[in-house]
C-alpha positions as CSV (number, residue, x, y, z in Angstrom):
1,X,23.3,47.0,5.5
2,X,25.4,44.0,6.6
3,X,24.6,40.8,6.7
4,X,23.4,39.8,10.3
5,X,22.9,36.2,11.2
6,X,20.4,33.9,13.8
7,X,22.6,32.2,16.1
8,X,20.1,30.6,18.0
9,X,16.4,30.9,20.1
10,X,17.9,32.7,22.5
11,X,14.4,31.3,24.5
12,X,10.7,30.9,24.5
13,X,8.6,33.5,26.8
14,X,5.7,32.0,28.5
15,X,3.5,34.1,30.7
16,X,2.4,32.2,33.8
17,X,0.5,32.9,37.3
18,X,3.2,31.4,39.7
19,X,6.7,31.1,38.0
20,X,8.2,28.8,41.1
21,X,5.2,26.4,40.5
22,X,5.8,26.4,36.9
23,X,9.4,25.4,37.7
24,X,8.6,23.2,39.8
25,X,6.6,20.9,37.8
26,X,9.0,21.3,34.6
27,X,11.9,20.3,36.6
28,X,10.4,17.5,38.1
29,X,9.1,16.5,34.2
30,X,12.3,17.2,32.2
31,X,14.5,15.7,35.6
32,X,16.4,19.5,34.6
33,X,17.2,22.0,37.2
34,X,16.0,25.6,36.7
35,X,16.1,29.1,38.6
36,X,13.6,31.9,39.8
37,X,15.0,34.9,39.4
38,X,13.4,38.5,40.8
39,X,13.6,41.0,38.3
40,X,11.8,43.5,40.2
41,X,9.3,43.6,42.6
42,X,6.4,43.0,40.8
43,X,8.4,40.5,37.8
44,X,10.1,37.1,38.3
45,X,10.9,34.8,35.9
46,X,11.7,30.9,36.2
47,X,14.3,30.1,34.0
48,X,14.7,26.0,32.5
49,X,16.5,24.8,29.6
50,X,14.9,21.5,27.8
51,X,16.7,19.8,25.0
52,X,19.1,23.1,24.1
53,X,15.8,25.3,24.2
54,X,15.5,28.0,27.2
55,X,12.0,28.7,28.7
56,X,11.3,32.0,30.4
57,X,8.5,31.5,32.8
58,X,7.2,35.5,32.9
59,X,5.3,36.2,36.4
60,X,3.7,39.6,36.7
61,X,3.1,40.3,39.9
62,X,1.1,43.5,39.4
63,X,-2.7,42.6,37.9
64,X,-3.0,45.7,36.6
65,X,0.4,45.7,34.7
66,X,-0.3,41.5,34.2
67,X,-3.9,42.4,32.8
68,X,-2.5,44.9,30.1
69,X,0.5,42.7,28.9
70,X,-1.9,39.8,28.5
71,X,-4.4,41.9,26.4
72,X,-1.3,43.3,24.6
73,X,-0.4,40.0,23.3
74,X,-2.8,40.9,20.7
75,X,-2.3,37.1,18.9
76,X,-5.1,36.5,16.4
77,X,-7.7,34.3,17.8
78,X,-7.1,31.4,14.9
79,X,-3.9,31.2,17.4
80,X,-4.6,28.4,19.7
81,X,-2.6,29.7,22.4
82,X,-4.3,33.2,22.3
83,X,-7.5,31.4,23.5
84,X,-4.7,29.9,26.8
85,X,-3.6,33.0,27.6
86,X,-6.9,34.7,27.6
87,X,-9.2,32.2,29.1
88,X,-5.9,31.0,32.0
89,X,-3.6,33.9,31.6
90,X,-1.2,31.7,30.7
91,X,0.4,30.4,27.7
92,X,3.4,31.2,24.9
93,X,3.9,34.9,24.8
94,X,6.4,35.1,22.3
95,X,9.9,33.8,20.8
96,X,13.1,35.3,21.5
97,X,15.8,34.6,18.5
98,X,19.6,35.6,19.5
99,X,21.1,37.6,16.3
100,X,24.2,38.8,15.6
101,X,23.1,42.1,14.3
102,X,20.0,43.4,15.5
103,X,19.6,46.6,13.2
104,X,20.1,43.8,10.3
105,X,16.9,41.7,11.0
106,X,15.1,44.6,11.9
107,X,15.7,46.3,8.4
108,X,14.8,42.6,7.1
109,X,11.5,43.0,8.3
110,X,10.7,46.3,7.5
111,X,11.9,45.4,4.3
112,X,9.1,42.5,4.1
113,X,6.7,45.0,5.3
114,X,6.4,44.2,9.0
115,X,6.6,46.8,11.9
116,X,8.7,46.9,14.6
117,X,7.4,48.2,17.9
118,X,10.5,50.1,19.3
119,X,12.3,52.9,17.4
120,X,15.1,52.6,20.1
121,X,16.0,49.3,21.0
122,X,15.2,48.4,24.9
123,X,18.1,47.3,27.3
124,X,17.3,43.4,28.0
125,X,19.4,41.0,29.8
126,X,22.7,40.8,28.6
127,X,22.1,42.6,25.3
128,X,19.7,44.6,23.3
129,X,16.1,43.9,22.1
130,X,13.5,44.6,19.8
131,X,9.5,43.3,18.8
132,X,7.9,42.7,15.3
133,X,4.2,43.6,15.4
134,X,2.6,40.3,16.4
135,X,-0.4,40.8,14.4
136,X,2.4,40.7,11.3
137,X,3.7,37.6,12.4
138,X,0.8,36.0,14.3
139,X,2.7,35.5,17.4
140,X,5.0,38.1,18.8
141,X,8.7,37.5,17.6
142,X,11.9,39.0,19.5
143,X,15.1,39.4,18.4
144,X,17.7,40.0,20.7
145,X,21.7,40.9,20.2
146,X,24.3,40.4,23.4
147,X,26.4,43.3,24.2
148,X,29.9,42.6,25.0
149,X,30.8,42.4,28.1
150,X,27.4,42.6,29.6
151,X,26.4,39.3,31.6
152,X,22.5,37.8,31.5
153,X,21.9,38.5,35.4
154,X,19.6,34.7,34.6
155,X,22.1,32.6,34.1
């Protein structure tokens, strides 16, 4: 196994009921300009960078599909944000870290006992992705690895 590094937080998901709003008020806050960007029909995201951090603003337009990925969070309840999410529907849904080798840190946390919630990795952005269990970690933790020559369509 090589030895993969963490470059960065490649960015902060937050699940939110109006992604444009969201923006809105962040850019008006931070004095920062963002983007909405439409995914798909039924997901948009709002997309802001504070202080060398990158927000995700995650709108799901579908309740049904919205209704499952906010019970999926699966955060323990100790978890203050779990209660914001649950009670709002909105709140942190997890933290993307950027890594030179994503088969690396995966291993890494298999290796420390923790369970990964793809066998495959998933196509993402401009790279490739991958979950640990959040009820290993208490809050659900991406990792994500670029693939060359493949552009984020959010930036």
């Amino acid at each position: 196994m090589g030895k993969g590094s963490i470059t960065k937080v490649h960015h902060i998901g937050v699940t939110v009921n109006d992604a444009p709003k969201t923006l809105a008020a962040w850019e008006a806050m931070f004095e920062v300009k963002g983007k909405v960007v439409d995914i798909r029909e039924d997901f948009r995201i709002g997309v802001l960078t504070v202080a060398g951090v990158t927000f995700f603003f995650n709108e799901i337009r579908d309740f049904e599909r919205r209704a499952k990925a906010v019970e999926s969070l699966n955060v323990p309840i100790m978890f203050g944000g779990h209660q914001i999410v649950t009670e709002h529907g909105e709140g942190i849904s997890h933290i993307a870290f950027e890594t030179t080798d994503l088969d690396y840190h995966l291993d890494r946390a298999r290796s420390a006992g923790l369970r990964v919630e793809r066998e495959t990795h998933k196509d993402s952005l401009e790279g490739m992705c991958n979950f640990i269990d959040p009820d290993d970690v208490s809050l659900p933790l991406e990792f994500m690895m670029p693939v060359e020559g493949r552009k984020n369509p959010l930036e």
